[in-house]
N, C-alpha and C positions, 0 to 999 in steps of 0.2 A: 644473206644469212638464212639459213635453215629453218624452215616452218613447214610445220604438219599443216597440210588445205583441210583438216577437218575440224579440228580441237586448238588450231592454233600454237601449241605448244611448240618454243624458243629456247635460245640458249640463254640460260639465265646466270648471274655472276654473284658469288661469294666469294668466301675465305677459306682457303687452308689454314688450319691451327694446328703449329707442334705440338709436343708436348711444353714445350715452356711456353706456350700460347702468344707466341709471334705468329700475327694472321700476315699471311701473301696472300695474292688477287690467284684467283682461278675463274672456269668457267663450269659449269653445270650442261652437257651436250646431250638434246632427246637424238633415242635412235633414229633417226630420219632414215625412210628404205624409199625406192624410187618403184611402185608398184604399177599395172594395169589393172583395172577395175571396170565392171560395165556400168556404166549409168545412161539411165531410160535408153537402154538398147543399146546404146555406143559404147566402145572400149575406148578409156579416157587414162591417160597416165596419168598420176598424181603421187608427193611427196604427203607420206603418211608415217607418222610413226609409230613403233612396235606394237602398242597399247590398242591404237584404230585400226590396225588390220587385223589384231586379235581377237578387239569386238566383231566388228564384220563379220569375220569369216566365222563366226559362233552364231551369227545371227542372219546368214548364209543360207 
């Protein structure tokens, strides 16, 4: 399954509700990107989503 290595952030499951409020199952999917990043000097790839590479790079 998909997780962000920073903030943890997964796929999480609710409901679709029609309009006549018959719920089906769905899922809720973070953008998960497959990045390079340096830490302490190394270039380390890591599964990060949209949100943490955002901060990052803001705080860059």
């Amino acid at each position: 399954m998909a997780r962000c290595d920073r903030c943890g952030k997964a796929t999480r499951f609710g409901h679709s509700v029609s309009h006549s409020h018959v719920r089906t199952k769905r899922k809720f999917k973070p953008n998960i990107q497959r990045v390079t990043v340096t830490e302490n000097g190394r270039r380390v790839r890591k599964s990060l989503c949209a949100k943490c590479i955002k901060t990052m790079s803001r705080n860059a």
